[in-house]
C-alpha atoms as an extended CHARMM CRD file, in Angstrom:
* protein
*
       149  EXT
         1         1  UNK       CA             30.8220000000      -13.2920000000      -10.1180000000  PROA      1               0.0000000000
         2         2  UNK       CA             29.6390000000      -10.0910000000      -11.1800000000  PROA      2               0.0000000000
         3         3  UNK       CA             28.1360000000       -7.6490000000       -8.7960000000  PROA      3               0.0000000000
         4         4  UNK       CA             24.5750000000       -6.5720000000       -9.0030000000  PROA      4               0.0000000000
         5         5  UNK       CA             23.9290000000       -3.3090000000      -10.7430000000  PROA      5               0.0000000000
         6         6  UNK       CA             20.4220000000       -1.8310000000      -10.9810000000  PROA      6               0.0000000000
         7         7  UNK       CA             20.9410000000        0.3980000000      -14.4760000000  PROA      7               0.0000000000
         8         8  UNK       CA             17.4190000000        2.4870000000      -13.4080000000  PROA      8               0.0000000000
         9         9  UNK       CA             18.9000000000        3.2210000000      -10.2450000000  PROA      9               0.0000000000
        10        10  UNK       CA             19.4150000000        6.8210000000      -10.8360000000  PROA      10              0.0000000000
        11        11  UNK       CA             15.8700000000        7.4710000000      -12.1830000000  PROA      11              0.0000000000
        12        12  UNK       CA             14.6990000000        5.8450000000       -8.6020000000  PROA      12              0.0000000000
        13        13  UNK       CA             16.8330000000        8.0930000000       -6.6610000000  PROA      13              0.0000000000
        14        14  UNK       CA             15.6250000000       11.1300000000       -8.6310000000  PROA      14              0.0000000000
        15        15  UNK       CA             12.1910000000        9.7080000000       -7.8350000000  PROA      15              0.0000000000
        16        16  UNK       CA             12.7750000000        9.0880000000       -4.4570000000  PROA      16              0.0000000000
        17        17  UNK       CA             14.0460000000       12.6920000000       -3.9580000000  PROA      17              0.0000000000
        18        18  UNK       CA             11.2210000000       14.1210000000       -6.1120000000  PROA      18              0.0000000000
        19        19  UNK       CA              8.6690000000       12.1680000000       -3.9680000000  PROA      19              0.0000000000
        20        20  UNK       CA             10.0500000000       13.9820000000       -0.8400000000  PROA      20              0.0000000000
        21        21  UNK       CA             10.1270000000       17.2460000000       -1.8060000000  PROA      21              0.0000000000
        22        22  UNK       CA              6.1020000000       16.9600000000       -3.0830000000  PROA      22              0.0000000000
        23        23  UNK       CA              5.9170000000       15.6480000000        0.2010000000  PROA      23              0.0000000000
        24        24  UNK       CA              6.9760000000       18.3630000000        1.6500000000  PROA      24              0.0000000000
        25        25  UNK       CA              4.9170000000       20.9620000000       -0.2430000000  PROA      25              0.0000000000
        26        26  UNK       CA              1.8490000000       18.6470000000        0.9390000000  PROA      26              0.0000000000
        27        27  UNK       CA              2.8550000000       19.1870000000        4.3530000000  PROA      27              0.0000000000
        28        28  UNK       CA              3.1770000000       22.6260000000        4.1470000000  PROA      28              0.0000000000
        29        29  UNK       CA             -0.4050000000       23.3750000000        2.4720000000  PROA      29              0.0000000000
        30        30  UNK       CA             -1.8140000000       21.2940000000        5.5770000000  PROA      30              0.0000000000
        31        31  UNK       CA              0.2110000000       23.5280000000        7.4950000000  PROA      31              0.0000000000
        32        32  UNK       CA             -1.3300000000       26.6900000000        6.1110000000  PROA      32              0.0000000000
        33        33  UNK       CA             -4.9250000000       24.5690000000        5.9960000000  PROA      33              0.0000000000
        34        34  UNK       CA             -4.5050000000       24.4070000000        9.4650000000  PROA      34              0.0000000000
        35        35  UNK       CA             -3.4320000000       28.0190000000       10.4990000000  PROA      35              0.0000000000
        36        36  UNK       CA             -6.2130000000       29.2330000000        8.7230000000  PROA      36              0.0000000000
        37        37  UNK       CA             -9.3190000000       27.1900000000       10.1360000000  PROA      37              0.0000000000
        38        38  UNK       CA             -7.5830000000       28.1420000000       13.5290000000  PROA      38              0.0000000000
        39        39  UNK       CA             -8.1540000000       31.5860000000       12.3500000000  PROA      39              0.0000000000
        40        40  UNK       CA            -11.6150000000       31.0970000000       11.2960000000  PROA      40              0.0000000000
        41        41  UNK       CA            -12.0960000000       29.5060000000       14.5720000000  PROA      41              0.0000000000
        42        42  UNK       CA            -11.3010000000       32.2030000000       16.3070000000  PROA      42              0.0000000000
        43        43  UNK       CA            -13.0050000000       35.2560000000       13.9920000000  PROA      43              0.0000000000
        44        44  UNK       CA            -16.0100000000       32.9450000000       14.5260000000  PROA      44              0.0000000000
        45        45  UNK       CA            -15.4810000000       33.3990000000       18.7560000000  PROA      45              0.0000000000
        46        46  UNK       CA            -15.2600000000       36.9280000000       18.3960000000  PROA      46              0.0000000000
        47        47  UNK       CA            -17.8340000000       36.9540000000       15.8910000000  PROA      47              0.0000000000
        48        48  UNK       CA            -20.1690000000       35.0500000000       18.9340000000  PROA      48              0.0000000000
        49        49  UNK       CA            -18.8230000000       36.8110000000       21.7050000000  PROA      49              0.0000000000
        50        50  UNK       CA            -19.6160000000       40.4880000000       19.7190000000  PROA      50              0.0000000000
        51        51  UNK       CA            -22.9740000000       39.1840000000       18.9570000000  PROA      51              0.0000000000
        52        52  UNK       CA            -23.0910000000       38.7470000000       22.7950000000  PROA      52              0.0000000000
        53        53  UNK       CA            -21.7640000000       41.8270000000       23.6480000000  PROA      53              0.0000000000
        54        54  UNK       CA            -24.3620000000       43.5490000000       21.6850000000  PROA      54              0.0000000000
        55        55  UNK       CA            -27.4970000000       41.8480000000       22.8730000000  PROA      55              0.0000000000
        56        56  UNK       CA            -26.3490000000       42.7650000000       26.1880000000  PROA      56              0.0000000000
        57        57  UNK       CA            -26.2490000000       46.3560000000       25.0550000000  PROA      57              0.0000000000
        58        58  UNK       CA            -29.5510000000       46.3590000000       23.5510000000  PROA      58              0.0000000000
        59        59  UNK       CA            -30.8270000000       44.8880000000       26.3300000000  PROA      59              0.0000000000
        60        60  UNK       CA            -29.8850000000       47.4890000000       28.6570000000  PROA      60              0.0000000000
        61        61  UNK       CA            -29.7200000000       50.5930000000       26.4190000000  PROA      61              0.0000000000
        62        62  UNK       CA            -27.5220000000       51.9280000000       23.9070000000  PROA      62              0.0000000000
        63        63  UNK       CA            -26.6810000000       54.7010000000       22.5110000000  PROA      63              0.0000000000
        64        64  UNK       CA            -26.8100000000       55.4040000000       18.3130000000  PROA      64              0.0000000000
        65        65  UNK       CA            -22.6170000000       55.4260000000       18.1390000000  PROA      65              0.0000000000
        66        66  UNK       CA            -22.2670000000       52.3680000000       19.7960000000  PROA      66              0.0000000000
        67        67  UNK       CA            -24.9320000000       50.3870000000       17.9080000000  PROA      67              0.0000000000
        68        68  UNK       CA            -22.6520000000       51.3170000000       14.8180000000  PROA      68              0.0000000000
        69        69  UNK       CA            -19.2820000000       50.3220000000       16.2410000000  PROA      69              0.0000000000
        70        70  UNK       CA            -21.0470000000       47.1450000000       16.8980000000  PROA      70              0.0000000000
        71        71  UNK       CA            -22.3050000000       46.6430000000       13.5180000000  PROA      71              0.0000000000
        72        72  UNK       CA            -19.3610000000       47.4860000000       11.5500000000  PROA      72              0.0000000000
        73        73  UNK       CA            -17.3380000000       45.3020000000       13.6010000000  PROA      73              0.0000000000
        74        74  UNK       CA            -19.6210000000       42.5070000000       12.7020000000  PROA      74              0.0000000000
        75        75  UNK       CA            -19.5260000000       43.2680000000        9.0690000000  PROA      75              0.0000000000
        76        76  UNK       CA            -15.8570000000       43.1670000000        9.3500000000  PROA      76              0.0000000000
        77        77  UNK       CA            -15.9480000000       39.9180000000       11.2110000000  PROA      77              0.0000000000
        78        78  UNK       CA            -18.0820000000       39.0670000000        8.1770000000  PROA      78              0.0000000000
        79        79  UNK       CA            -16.4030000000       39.6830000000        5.5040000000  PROA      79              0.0000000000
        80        80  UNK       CA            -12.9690000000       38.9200000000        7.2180000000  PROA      80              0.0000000000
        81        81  UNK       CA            -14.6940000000       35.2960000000        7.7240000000  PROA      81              0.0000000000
        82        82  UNK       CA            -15.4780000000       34.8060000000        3.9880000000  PROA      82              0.0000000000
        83        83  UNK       CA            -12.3720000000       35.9360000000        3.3300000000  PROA      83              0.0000000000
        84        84  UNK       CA            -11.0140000000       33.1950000000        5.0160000000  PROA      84              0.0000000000
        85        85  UNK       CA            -13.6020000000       30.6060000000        3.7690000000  PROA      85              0.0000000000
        86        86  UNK       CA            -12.3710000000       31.4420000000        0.3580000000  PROA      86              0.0000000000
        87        87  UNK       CA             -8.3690000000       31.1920000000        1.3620000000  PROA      87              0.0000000000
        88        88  UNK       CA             -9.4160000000       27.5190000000        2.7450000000  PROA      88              0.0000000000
        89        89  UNK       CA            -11.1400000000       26.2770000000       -0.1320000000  PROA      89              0.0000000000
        90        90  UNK       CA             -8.3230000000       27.6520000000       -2.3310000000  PROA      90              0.0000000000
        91        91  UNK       CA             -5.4030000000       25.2960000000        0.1470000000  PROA      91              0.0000000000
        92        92  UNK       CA             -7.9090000000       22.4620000000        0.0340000000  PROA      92              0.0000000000
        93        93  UNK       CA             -8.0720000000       22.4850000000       -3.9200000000  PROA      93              0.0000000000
        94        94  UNK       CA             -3.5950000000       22.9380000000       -3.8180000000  PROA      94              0.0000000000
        95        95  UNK       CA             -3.8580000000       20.2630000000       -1.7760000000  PROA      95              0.0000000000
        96        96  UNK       CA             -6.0760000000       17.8550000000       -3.9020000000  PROA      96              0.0000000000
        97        97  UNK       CA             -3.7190000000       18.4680000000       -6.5670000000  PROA      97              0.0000000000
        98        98  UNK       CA             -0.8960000000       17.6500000000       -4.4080000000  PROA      98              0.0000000000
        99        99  UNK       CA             -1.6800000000       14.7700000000       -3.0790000000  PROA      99              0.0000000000
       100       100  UNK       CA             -2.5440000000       13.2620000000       -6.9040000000  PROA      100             0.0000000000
       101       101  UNK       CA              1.0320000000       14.0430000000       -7.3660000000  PROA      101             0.0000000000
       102       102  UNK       CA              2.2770000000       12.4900000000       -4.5790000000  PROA      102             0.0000000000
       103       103  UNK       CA              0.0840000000        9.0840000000       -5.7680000000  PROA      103             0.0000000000
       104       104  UNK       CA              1.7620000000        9.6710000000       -8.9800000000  PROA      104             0.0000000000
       105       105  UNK       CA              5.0050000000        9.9950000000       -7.6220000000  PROA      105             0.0000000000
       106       106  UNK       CA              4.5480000000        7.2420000000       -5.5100000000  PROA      106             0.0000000000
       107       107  UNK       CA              3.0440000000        5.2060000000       -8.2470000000  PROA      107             0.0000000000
       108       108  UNK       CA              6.3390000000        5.4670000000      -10.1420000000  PROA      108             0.0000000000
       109       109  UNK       CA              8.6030000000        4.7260000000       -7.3320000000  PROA      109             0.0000000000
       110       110  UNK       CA              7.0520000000        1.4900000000       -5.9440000000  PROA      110             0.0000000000
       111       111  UNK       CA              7.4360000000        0.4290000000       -9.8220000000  PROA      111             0.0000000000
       112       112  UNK       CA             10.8700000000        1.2950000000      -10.3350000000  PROA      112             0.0000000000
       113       113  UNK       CA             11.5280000000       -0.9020000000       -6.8490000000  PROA      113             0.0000000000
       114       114  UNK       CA              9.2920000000       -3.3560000000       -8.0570000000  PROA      114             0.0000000000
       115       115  UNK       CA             11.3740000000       -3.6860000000      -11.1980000000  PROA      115             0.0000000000
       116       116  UNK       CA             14.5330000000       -3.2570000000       -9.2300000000  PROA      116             0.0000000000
       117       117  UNK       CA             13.3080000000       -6.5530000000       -7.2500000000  PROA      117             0.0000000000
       118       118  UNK       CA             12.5220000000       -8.0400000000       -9.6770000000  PROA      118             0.0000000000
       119       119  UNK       CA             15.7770000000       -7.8790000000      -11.6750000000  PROA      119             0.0000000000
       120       120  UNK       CA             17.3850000000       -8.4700000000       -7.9190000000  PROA      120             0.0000000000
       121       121  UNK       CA             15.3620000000      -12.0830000000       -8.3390000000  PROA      121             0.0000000000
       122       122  UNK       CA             16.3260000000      -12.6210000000      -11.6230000000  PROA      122             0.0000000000
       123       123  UNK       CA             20.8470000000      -11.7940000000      -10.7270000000  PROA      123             0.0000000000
       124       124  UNK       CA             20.3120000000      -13.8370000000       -7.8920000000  PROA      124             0.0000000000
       125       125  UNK       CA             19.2500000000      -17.2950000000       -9.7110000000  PROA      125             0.0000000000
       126       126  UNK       CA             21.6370000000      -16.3780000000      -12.6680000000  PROA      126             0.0000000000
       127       127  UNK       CA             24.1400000000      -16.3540000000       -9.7260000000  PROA      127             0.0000000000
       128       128  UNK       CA             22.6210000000      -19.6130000000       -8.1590000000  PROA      128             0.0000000000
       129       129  UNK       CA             23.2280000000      -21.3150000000      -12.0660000000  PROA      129             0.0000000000
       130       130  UNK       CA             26.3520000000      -19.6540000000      -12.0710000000  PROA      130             0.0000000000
       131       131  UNK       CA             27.5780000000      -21.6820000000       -8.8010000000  PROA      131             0.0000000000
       132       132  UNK       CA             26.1370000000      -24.6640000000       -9.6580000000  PROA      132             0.0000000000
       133       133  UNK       CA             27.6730000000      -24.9070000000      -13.1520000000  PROA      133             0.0000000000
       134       134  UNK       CA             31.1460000000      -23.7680000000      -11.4040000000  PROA      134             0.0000000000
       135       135  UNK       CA             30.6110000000      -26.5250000000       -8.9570000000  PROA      135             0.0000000000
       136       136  UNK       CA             29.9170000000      -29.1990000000      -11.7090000000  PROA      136             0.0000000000
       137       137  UNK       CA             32.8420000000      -28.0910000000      -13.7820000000  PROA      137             0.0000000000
       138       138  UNK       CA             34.8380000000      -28.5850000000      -10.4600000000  PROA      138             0.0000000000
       139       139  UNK       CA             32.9700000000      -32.1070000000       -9.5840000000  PROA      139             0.0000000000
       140       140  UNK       CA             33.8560000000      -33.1000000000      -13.2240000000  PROA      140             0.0000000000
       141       141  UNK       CA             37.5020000000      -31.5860000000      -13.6370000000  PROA      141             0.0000000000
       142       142  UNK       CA             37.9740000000      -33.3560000000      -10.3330000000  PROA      142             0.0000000000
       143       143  UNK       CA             36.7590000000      -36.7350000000      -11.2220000000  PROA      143             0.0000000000
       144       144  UNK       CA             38.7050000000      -36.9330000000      -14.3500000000  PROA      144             0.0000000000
       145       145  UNK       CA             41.9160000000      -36.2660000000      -12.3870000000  PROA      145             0.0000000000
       146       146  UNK       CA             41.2750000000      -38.6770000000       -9.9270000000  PROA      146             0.0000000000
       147       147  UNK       CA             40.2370000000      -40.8970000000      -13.1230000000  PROA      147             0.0000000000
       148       148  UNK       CA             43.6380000000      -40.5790000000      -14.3980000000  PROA      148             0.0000000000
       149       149  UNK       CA             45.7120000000      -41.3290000000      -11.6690000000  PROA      149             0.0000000000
């Protein structure tokens, strides 16, 4: 019997390979997704807690210099916050397109194994004929011998 040899099997370890290392780009944008809506999280605290800070001031009484600081510093937090807004829309978009190519890639693998399968299905029942025309050559080799005797 001959052993079973999947001729694509190359092209699905190449595949296989290729799928993991998209994967791992994916995870790495989500990483960086995540970093920086933790940083807009927290621009957006001090953001709230300057806007406190400020009010209190104003409340009580301020002088001219320190009304500025204040405002500049929320202008920074401002524009440091769209800024990030931008940076986040631009990993969400790398990611879109990542994960298409991970469907893709995955698309292609679970075909090659589907076809691998399949020809698995197909060696095995050759093999299954195979046996059962060996063992009717050996029931009929066998019965002629005993025939002659």
């Amino acid at each position: 019997m001959k052993k079973f040899q999947f001729h694509l099997g190359k092209l699905l370890s190449y595949k296989d390979q290729n799928l993991e290392n998209e994967m791992m780009i994916l995870a790495a944008f989500n990483k960086q997704l995540e970093e920086e809506q933790k940083r807009l999280l927290e621009l957006k605290s001090d953001q709230e807690n300057c806007n406190r800070n400020f009010e209190k001031e104003m409340s009580v009484s301020i002088i001219p210099e320190a009304c500025q600081v204040y405002l500049r510093y929320l202008s920074f937090l401002k524009e440091q916050i769209k800024l990030i807004l931008k940076k986040i829309k631009a990993i969400a978009e790398k990611i879109d397109v990542q994960i298409e190519i991970v469907k893709n890639l995955k698309l292609e693998t679970r075909s090659l194994e589907i076809i691998k399968e399949t020809r698995y299905n197909e060696y095995k029942i050759e093999m299954v004929k195979e046996s059962e025309k060996e063992l009717e050559e050996f029931m009929v080799t066998a019965k002629i011998i005993n025939e002659s005797f």
